[in-house]
C-alpha positions as semicolon CSV with decimal commas, in nm:
position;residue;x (nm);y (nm);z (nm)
1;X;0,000;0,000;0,000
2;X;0,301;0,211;0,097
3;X;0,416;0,189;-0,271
4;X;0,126;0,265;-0,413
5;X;0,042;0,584;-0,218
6;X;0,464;0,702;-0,295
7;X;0,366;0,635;-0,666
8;X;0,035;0,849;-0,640
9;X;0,241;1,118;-0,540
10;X;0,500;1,103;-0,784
11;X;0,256;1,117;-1,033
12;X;0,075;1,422;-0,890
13;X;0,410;1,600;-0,901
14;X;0,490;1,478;-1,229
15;X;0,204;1,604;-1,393
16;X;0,191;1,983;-1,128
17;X;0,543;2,081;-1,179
18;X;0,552;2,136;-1,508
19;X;0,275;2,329;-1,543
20;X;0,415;2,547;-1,262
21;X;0,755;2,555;-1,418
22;X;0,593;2,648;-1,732
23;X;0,384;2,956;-1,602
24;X;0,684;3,048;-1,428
25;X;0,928;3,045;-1,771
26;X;0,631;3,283;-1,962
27;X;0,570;3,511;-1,696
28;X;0,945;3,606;-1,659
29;X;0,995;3,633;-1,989
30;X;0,653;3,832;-2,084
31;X;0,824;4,161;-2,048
32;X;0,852;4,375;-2,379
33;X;1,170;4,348;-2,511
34;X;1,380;4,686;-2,619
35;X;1,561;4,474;-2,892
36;X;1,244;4,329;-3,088
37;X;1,128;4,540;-3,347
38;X;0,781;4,358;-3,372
39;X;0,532;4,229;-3,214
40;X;0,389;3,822;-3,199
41;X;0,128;3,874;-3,449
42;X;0,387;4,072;-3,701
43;X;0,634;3,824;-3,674
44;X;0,397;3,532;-3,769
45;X;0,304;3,728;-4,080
46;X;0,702;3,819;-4,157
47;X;0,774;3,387;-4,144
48;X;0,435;3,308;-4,315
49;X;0,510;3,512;-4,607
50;X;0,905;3,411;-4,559
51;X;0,783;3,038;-4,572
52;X;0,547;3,111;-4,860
53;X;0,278;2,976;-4,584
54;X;-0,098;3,002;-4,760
55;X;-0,238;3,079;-4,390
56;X;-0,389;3,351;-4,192
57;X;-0,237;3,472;-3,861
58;X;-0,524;3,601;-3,593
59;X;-0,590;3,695;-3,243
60;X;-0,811;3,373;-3,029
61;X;-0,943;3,374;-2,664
62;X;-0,852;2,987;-2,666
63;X;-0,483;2,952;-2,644
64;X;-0,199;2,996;-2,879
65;X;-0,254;2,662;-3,139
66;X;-0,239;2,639;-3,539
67;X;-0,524;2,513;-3,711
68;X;-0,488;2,266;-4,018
69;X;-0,797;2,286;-4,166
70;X;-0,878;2,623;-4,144
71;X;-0,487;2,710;-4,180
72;X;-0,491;2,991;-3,978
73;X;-0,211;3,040;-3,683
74;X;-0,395;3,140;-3,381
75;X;-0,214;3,392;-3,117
76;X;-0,343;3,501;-2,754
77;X;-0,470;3,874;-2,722
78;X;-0,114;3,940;-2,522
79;X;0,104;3,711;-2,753
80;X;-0,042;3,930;-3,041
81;X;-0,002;4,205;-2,942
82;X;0,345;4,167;-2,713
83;X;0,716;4,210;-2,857
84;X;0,812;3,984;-2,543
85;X;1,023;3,681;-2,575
86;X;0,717;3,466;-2,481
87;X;0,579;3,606;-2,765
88;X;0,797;3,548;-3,074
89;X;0,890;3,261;-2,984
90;X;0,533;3,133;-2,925
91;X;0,490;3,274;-3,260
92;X;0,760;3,055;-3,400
93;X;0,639;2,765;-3,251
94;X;0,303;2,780;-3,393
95;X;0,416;2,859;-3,776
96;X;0,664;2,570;-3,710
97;X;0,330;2,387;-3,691
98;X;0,217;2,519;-4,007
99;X;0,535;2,422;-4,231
100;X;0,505;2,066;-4,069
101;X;0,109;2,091;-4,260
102;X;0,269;2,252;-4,550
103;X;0,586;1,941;-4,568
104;X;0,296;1,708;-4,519
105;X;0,507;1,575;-4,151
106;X;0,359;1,267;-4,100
107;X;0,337;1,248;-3,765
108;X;0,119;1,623;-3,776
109;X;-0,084;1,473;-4,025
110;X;-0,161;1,155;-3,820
111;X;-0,247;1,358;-3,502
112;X;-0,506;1,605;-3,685
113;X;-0,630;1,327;-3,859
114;X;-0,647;1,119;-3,505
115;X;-0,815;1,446;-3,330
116;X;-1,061;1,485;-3,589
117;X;-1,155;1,090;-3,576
118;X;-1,168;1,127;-3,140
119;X;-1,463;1,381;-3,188
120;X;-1,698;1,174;-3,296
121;X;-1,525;0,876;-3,100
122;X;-1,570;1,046;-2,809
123;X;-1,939;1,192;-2,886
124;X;-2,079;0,788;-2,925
125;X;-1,868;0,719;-2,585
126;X;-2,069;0,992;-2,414
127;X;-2,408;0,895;-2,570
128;X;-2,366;0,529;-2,469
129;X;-2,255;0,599;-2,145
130;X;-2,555;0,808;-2,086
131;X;-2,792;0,551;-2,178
132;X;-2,644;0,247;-2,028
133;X;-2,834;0,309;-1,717
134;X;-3,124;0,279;-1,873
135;X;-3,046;-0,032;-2,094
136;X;-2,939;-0,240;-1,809
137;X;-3,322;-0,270;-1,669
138;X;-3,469;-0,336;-2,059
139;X;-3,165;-0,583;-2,208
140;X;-2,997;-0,860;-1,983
141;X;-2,743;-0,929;-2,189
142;X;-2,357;-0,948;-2,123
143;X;-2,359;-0,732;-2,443
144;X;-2,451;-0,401;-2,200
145;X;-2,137;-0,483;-2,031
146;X;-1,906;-0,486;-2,344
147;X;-2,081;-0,176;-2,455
148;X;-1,997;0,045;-2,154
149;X;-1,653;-0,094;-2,098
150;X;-1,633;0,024;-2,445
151;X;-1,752;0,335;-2,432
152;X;-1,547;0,413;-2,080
153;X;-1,228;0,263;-2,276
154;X;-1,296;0,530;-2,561
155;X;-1,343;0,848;-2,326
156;X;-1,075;0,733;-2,139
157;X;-0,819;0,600;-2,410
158;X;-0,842;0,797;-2,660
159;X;-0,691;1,073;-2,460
160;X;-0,441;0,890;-2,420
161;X;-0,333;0,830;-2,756
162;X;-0,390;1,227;-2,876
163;X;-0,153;1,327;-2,595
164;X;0,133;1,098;-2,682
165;X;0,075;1,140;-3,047
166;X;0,172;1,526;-2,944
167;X;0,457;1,480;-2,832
168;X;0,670;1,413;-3,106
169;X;0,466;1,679;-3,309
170;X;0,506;1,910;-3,007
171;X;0,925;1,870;-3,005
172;X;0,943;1,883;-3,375
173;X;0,778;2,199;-3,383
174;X;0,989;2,371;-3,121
175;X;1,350;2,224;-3,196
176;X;1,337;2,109;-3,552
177;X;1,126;2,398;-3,664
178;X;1,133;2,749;-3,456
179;X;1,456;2,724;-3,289
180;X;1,650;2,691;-3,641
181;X;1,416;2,962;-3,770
182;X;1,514;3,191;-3,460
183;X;1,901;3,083;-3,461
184;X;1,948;3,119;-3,863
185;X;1,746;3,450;-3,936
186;X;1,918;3,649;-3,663
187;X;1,631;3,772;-3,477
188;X;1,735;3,684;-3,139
189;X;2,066;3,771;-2,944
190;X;2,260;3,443;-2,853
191;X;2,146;3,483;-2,438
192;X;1,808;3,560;-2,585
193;X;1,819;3,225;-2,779
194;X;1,855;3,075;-2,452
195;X;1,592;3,193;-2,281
196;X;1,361;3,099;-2,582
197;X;1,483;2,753;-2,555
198;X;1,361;2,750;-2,171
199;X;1,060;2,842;-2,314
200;X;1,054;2,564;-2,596
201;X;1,131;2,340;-2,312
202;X;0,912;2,442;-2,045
203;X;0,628;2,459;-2,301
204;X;0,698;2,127;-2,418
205;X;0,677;1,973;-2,053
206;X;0,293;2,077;-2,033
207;X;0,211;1,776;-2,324
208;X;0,425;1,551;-2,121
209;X;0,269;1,645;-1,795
210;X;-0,092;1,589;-1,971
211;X;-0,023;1,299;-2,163
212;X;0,118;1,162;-1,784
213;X;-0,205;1,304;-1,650
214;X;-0,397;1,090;-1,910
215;X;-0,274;0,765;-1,856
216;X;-0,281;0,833;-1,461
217;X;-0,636;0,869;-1,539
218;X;-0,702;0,556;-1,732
219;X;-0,484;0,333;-1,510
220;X;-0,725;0,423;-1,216
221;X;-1,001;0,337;-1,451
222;X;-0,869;0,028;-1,515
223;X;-0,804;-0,064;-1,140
224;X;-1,182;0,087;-1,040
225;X;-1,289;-0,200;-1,339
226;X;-1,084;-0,474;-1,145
227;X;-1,270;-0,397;-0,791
């Protein structure tokens, strides 16, 4: 029992500390910068048109991300707006997304293509879960029981598998992607490059910390199905 709590809390810190460390990284580095010309939002435009990128670059309420099927990059109010470090190199990070779509990546395209499938996966998980309760009473069948193991496998899997299939898309983008972009087009002071690869690195440690957080999730699943 004594190992099992000790793992618990491993876990916990595992998946806390780098979100922590990673609020941390952006804050300190979300000053504006006397040396950068531009802001987030100006320097996605400069690399999309530098890239020949066919993609739009706008301002969202829900989180810096790139989106493949609309192509547009999509930039926080502040990241927009900011000539911090946080903020170009966010903005690197997220057109480093959109020349993986553009080079046709494989592992990008298997992750949008995985996320787009795990909607729908995950709406018929919801809907059977829902009505199992009131199957049970109308169907004796062992059948019930496959379904909503199922359906419970599917909400709780398929997490799973989006979060790990990030992570290689995740470090590509950052260090195979934005950091050459930063390093060869001279837009960053060699201790500035640093600092944006903290924040490369303590961005990246949010998808491990959730895709830790996920399968912490469906282990105890799978132990609540063994009780």
């Amino acid at each position: 029992m004594a190992w099992l709590i000790i793992a618990l809390i491993g876990l916990f810190v595992l998946t806390t500390l780098p979100s922590l460390y990673t609020r941390h990284i952006l804050n300190k580095h979300s000053q504006p910068h006397p040396d950068i010309p531009g802001t987030g939002g100006q320097f996605a435009e400069h690399l999309a048109r530098q890239h020949h990128l066919p993609i739009r670059v706008e301002i969202t309420e829900e989180g810096d991300h790139y989106d493949p099927i609309d192509k547009v990059v999509r930039l926080s109010q502040f990241n927009y707006h900011s000539n911090s470090l946080t903020a170009i190199t966010t903005a690197a990070h997220e057109i480093g997304h959109a020349i993986q779509d553009q080079q046709g990546y494989a592992p990008f395209i298997q992750r949008t293509v995985l996320v787009e499938r795990s909607q729908w996966m995950q709406k018929f998980s919801g809907m059977a879960l829902m009505a199992t309760p009131f199957l049970i009473p109308l169907m004796h069948t062992p059948l019930i029981g496959l379904v909503t193991f199922g359906a419970g496998f599917i909400a709780m899997g398929v997490p799973v598998m989006i979060h790990l299939s990030t992570l290689p898309v995740e470090f590509d983008a950052s260090y195979q992607r934005a950091l050459p972009i930063l390093q060869q087009g001279d837009y960053l002071s060699k201790s500035d490059l640093k600092k944006a690869r903290r924040i490369l690195w303590a961005c990246a440690m949010t998808y491990v910390a959730a895709s830790l957080s996920s399968l912490l999730n469906l282990w105890k699943w799978l132990r609540a199905l063994k009780r």
